[in-house]
N, C-alpha and C positions, 0 to 999 in steps of 0.2 A: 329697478322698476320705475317709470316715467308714468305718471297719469296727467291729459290734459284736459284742460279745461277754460274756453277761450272766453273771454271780454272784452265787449264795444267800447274803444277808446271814446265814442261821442254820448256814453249814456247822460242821462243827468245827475248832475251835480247833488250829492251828500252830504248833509253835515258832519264836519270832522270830528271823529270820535278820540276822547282824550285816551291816551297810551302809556301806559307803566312798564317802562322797559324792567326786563327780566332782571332778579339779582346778579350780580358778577357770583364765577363760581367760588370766589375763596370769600364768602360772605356767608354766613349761619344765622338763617334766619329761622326763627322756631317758637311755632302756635299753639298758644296752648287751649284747650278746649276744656270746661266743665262738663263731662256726661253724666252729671249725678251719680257717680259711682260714692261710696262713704271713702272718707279720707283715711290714709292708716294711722296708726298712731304717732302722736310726736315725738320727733329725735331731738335729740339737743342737734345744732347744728353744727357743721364741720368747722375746726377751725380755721380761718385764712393760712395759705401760705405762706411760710418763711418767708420773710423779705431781709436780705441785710441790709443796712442802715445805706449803704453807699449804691446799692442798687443801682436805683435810678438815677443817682448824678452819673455812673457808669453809662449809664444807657443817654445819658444828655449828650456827656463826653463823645460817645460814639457816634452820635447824631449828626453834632456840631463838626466832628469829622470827617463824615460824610457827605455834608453839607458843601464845603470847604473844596472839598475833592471836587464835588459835583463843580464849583464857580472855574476850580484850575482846569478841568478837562474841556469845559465848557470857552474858556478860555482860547484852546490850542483851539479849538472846532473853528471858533471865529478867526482864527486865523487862515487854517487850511480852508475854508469856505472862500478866501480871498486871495490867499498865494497862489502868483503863477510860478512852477519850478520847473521852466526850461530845460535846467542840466539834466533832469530824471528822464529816464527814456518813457515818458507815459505822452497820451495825447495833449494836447494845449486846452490849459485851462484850471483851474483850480479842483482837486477833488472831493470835496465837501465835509463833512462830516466825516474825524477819525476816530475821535474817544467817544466812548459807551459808556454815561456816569450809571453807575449802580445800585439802584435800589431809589425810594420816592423820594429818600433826602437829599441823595446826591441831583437826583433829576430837577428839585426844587432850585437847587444849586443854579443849577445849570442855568434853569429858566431866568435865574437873579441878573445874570450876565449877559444873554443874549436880550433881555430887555432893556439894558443902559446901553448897552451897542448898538441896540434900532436908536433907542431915543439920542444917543449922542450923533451918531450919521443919519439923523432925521427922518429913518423908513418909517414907511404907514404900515402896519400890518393889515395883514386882509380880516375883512371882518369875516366872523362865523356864517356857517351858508345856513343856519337857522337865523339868523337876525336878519339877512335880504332875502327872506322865503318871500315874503309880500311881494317884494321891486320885480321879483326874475315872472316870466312870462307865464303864465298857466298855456302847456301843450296840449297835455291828456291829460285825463285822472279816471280812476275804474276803483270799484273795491274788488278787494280780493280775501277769499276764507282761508285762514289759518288750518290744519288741521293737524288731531293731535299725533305727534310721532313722527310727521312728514316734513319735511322742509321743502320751501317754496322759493320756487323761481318765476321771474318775470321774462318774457320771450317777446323783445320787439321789432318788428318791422320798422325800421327809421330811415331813414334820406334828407340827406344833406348837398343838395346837388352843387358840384361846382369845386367842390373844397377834396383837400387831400393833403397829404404827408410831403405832394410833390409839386404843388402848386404853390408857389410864391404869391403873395398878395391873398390868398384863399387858404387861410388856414381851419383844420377841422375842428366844427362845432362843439357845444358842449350841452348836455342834458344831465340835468340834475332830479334825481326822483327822492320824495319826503313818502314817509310811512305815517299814517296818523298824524300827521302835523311835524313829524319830526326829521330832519335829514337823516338821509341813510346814505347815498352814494351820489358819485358823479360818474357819467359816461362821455369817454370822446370818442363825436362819430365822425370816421371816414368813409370817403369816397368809395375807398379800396376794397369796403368789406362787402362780402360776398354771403354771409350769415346773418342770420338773426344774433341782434344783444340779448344776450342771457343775466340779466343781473340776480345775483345771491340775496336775495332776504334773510337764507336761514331759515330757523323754524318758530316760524310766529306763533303765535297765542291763540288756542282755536276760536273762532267767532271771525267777524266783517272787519276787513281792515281796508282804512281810507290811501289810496295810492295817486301824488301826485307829479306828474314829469311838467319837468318846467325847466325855461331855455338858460341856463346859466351864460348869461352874454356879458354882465359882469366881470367875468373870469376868462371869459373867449379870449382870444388872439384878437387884432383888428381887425373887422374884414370877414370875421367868421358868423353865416347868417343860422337863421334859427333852425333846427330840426324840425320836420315835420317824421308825426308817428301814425303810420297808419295802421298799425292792428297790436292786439297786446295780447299776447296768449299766456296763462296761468300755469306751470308745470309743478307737480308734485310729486317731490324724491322719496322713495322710501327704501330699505335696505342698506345696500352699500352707496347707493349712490345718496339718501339720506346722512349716512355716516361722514361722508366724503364734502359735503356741503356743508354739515353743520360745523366743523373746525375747520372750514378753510380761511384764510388769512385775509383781513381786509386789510388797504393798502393808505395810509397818508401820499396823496400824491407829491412829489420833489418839490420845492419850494410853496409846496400850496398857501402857507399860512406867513410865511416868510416876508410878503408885503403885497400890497394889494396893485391889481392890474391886472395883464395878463398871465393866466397860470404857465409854468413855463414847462411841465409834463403835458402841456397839449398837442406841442409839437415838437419837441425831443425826447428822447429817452419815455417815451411812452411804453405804458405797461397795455399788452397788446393780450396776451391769454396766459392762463395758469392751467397748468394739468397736473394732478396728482399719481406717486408715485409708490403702491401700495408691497408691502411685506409682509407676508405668512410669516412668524417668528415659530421655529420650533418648540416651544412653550405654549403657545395657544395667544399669543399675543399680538398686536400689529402696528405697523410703521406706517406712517401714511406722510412721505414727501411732497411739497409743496413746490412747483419750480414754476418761477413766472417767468414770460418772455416780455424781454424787452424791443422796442426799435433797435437800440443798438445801446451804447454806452459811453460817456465823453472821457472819465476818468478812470479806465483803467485798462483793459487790452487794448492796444494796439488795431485798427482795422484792419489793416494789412494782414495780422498776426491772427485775430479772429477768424478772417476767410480760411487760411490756411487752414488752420486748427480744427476747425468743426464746416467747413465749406458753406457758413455765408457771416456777417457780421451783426445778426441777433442776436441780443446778447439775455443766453438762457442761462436764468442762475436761480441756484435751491434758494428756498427762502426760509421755509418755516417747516421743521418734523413733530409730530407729536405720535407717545407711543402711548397703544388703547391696549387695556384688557381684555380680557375675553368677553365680558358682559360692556365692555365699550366703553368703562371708565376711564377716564384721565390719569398714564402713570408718570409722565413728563413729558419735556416740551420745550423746543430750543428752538434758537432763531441763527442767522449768519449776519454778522455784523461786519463793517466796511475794510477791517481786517482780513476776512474770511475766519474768523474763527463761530465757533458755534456754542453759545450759551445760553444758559435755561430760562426760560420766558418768565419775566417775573411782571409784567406789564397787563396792562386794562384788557379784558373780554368785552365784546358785545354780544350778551347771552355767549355761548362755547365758543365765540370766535376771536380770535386773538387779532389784536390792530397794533400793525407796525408804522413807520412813518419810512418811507424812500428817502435815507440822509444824507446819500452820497452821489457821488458821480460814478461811481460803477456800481450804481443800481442794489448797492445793499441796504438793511434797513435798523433799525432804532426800535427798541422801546420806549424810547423820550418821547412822548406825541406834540403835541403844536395842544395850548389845556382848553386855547380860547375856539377849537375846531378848525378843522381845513379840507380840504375838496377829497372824499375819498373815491378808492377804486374796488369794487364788490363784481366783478364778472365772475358767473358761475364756473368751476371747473371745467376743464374739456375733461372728456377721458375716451379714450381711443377703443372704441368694442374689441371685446372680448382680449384686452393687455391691461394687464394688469400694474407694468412699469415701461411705460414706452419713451421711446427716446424722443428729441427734440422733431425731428421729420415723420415722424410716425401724425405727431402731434399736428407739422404743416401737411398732410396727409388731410384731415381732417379741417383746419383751418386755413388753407392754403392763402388765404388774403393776407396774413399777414408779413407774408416772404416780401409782396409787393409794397406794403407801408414802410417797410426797412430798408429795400432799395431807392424809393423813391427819396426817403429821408435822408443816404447818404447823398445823392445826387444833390439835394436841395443846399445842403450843408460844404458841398466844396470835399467830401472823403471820397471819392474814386477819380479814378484818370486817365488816359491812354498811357502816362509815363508819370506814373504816381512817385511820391515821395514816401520818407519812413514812417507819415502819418495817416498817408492816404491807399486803399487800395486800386486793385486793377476795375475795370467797368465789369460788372454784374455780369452784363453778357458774356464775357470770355472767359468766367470761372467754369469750370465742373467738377459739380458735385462727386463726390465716387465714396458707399459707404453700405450699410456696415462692413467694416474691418475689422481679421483678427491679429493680434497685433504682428504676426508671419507676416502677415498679406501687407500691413503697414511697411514694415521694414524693406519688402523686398520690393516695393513701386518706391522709398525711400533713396535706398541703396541703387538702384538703376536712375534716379534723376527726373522719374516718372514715370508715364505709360503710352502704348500706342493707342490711339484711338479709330474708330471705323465710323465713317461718319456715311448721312442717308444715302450719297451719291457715290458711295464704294471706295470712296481715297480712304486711307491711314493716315494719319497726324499723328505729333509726338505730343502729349501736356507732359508736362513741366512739371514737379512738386519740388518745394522748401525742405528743408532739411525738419520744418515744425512740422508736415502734414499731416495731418488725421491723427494727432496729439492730444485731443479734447477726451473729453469723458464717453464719448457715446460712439467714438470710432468710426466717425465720418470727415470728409475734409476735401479742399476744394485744390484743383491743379487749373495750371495756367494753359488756357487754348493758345495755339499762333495766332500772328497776328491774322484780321481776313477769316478766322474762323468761329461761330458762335457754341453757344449751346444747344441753341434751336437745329444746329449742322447737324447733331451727334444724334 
């Protein structure tokens, strides 16, 4: 259930009201009240627990191990951040982030080592987007009411004219909005978008809270001018779509904090929409999958192989599950790290929301965050009415601007062709789509080489399929038109 409630991005100006962010959840906090009741009588008090003598040097031991772990893993990252490995059959380029250090000591670790390797190869890191809150532009600002139980989104009208994913020299803008004085997220706007930005708050603290959009130019690309907002509408979630907001995943954007300039998720590998992907558990319990879409990916499938596989080269990957009780408690909660493996979220909340960091070149992510802050990504869920687990096109159904940010970003980048190589694919226009498939249906346009096609003006054509087609998860996948023939034919 959506309730709106809209705000003039031109009212007057507020005094900032200071903000105490919510406890994290594995934090116990507990108040104790005198209500004049009489006291009970005195106990002697319990004795401490056993401790054996070596206890804690054990627990040093383990630390310092961990620690240790943390600098070697950290170690390899800094090198896969910077190796190119040609021989591997992956796209050109280094794939970022491969090891996962473990726990806060190891991640301390970690941080020990990527900060002599800025300071030995002289990078600047970027500074915190709360320390240039002053420098960056004031857009808009509105307050906006908490309320209890609901979680709250923001709904912008923005225009950035001129700029796009496909415009060379004109790269898309950036808006950065603060809650009460404090950063919360960063938005990159395109050209291409066709919807209202939705960004996730979460569920704020009931009362007035001060909200302000400001131009992160800072961060931009060169070239990229400031956004203009013209309306700001307030929505608020409650139910399942409150449940769905309040743990969804905020995103460290890819190199946000890694050196100061331009952010480099502004115009690659941009994280474009998340929809969740919900499960009735026959115990009364539930699964709530996270899948963000990306523009595409530099580090890890293949473009070529992408089209084939899921019929275009967005690169849609799970990101974050957590399983809820029947009263909506937290019973675990994993994340996909740059291996593809899935591990238990042991990293920071913001209030119920887990923050991962984007570590790699095929778009997987980290509990290591960036400590000193970095540009994040908070866009509210999609979710496709009345689907409860919809697939990726379901999704561009729904958001359809984002098909066009990903074609355009291959084109920008040199990945499509008329006579593509094994890292580039064919031109957008001569793919077609063809999907859901069962995997019958798969095998046997497989097995034939492809299918006939009937296009508006009555001919047949043959497309073409890979021996990979319609191989992804969701059972869609793109075949090759002839030459002289588009999509727009069919």
């Amino acid at each position: 259930m959506l309730d709106h409630a809209t705000t003039d991005p031109a009212r007057a100006r507020a005094d900032v009201r200071a903000w105490a962010p919510r406890p994290e959840r594995d934090v116990d906090v507990t108040v104790a009240v005198d209500r004049g009741i009489e006291p009970a009588a005195a106990t002697a008090p319990a004795p401490p627990p056993t401790r054996t003598p070596h206890h804690g040097l054990l627990q040093r031991i383990a630390d310092v191990g961990s620690y240790a772990l943390g600098m070697a893993m950290q170690a390899g990252n800094e090198i896969t951040q910077r190796l190119h490995l040609p021989f591997l059959d992956l796209p050109r380029g280094p794939i970022g982030d491969v090891f996962e250090p473990p726990g806060d000591a190891a991640r301390s670790g970690a941080r020990l080592v990527e900060r002599a390797v800025h300071a030995l190869l002289g990078v600047e890191e970027a500074p915190s987007p709360d320390d240039v809150r002053a420098t960056r532009p004031l857009v808009a600002e509105a307050t906006v009411d908490g309320r209890a139980g609901a979680t709250t989104r923001l709904e912008l009208d923005l225009r950035a004219p001129g700029v796009g994913a496909g415009v060379a020299g004109r790269p898309p803008a950036l808006l950065a909005a603060y809650v009460d004085g404090r950063y919360h997220s960063t938005v990159v706007v395109h050209e291409e978008r066709t919807t209202p930005v939705s960004i996730a708050l979460g569920e704020l603290a009931p009362g007035a809270h001060r909200v302000e959009l400001r131009s992160a130019q800072d961060r931009a690309p060169l070239g990229a001018p400031a956004p203009a907002v013209h309306s700001i509408t307030t929505v608020y979630g409650t139910g399942t779509q409150a449940e769905v907001d309040r743990h969804a995943p905020i995103l460290e954007l890819r190199d946000a904090a890694a050196s100061a300039g331009p952010l480099a998720a502004a115009t690659d590998d941009t994280p474009l929409a998340q929809f969740p992907s919900i499960t009735h558990n026959a115990d009364g319990t539930r699964t709530i999958e996270y899948v963000t879409v990306f523009s595409n990916e530099d580090g890890g499938t293949r473009t070529q192989d992408l089209v084939s596989q899921y019929g275009h080269a967005l690169d849609v990957e799970p990101t974050y599950r957590v399983h809820l009780a029947a009263d909506g408690a937290v019973l675990d909660e994993a994340y996909q790290t740059a291996t593809h493996d899935w591990r238990a979220f042991d990293g920071r909340h913001d209030g119920e929301r887990p923050v991962l960091r984007v570590s790699s070149r095929n778009n997987m992510t980290s509990a290591r965050l960036a400590p000193d802050g970095a540009e994040r990504w908070s866009e509210a869920p999609v979710q496709v009415p009345g689907v409860d687990a919809p697939d990726d096109h379901g999704v561009f159904g729904v958001e359809p601007w984002v098909r066009r940010v990903g074609e355009d970003e291959l084109a920008r980048e040199g990945k499509v062709s008329a006579t593509p190589d094994r890292f580039q694919a064919w031109l957008p226009e001569r793919t077609l789509e063809v999907g859901p498939l069962d995997p019958a249906a798969r095998e046997r346009i497989v097995a034939a080489g492809g299918m006939d096609v009937r296009l508006r003006d009555g001919r047949t054509v043959r497309a073409t399929a890979r021996p990979d087609f319609a191989s992804g998860e969701y059972g869609w996948g793109g075949l090759l038109l002839p030459e002289g023939v588009t999509r727009d034919d069919v």
